[in-house]
ROLOZA-431976 format. One line per 3 residues: number of its first residue (from 1); their letters; for each residue x, y, z of N, C-alpha, C. Coordinates in steps of 0.1 Angstrom, whole numbers. Layout:
// residues N
NUM	A	X:Y:Z:X:Y:Z:X:Y:Z | ...
***
This chain:
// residues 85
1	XXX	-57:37:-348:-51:43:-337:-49:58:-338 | -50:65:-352:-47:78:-352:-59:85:-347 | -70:73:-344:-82:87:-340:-81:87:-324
4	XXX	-79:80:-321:-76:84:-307:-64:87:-299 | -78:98:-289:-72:107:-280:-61:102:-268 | -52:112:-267:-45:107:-250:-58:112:-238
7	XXX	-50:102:-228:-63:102:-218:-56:114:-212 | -70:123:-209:-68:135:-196:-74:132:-182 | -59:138:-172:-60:136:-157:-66:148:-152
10	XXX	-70:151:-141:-71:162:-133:-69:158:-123 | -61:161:-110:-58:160:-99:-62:164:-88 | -70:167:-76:-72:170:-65:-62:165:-56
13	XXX	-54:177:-47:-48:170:-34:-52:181:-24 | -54:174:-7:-58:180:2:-47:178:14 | -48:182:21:-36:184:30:-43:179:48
16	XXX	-34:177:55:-40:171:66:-52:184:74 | -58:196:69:-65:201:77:-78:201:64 | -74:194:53:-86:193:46:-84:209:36
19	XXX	-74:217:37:-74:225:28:-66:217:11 | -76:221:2:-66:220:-11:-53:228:-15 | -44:220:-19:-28:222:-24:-26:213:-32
22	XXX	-12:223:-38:-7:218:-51:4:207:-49 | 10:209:-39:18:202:-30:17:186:-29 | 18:177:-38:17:161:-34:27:160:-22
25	XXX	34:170:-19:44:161:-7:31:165:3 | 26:175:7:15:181:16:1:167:20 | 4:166:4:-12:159:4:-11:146:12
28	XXX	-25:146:23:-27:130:24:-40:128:21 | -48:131:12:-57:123:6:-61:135:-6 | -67:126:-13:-71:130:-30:-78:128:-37
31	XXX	-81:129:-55:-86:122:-60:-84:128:-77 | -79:117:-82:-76:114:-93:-89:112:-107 | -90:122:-115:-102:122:-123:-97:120:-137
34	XXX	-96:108:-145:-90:108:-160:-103:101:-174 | -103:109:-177:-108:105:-191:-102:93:-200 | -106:85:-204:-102:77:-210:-102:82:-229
37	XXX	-97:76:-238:-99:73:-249:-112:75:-258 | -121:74:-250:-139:73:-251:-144:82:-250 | -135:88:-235:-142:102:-234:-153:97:-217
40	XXX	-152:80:-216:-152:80:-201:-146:78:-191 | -151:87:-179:-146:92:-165:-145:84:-153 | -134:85:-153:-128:71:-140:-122:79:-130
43	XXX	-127:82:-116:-127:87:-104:-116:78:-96 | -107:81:-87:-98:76:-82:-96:85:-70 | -98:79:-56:-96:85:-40:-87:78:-35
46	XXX	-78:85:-29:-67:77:-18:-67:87:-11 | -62:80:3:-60:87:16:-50:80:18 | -37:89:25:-28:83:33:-25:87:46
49	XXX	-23:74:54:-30:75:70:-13:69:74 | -11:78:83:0:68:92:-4:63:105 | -1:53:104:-7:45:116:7:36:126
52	XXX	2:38:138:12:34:149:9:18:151 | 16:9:154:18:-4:155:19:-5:173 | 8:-4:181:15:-3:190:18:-12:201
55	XXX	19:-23:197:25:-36:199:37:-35:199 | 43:-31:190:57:-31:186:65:-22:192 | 74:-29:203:80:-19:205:99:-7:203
58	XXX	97:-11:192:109:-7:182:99:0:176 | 108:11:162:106:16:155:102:6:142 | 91:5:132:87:0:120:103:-2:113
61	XXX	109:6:113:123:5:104:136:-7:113 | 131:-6:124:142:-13:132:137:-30:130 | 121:-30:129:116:-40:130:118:-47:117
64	XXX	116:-41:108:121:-42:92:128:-49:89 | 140:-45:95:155:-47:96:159:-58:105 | 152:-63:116:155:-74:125:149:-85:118
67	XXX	134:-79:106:130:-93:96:142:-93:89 | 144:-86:83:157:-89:68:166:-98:75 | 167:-94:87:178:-100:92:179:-113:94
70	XXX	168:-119:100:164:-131:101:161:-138:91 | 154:-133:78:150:-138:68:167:-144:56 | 173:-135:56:189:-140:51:198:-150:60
73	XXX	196:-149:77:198:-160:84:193:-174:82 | 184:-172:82:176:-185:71:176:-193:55 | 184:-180:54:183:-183:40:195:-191:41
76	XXX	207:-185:45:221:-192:45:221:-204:55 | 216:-206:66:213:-219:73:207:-229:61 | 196:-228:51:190:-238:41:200:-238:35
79	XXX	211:-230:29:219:-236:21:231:-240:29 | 233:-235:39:242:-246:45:234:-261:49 | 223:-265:49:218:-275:54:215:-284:42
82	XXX	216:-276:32:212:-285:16:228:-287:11 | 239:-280:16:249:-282:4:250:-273:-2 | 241:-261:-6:248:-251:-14:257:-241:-12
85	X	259:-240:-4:272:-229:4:288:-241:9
***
C-alpha cells in the first residue's frame, strides 16, 4: 500500500449560459475527471435540470408534505389496527 498514489480530481463547472465557473452553487452541469491509483482516467458528466411537474397543482414541497402526511396516517392506523399503539 505504500506505493500507491492518492487519486487526482479535476473539476469542470458551467453555469446555466454555458459559461465556466468556480462556483458549484452557479453550476448546473459539469464534469468530473479523476485518476485513479493506476494512473487511469474516469470521466464523470452531470447536469442539473429543474423540472416543473405540471400536473401538480401545489408546490413539490407542499406535495411532499401532504405524502408524509399521509404516509405516518397510515402508519398509526396499522398500529392501531394490529395492537401496537
Amino acid at each position: 500500500m505504500a506505493g500507491k498514489r492518492k487519486p487526482e480530481q479535476r473539476v469542470a463547472y458551467f453555469d446555466a449560459e454555458g459559461k465556466r465557473t468556480e462556483d458549484p452553487a452557479q453550476a448546473v452541469r459539469g464534469e468530473v475527471i479523476e485518476r485513479d491509483a493506476e494512473g487511469r482516467r474516469r470521466r464523470t458528466w452531470f447536469i442539473l435540470e429543474e423540472v416543473e411537474i405540471k400536473w401538480l397543482p401545489v408546490s413539490e414541497g407542499a406535495f411532499l408534505l401532504w405524502v408524509l402526511l399521509a404516509l405516518v396516517l397510515i402508519w398509526v392506523l396499522l398500529g392501531f389496527a394490529l395492537g401496537w399503539i
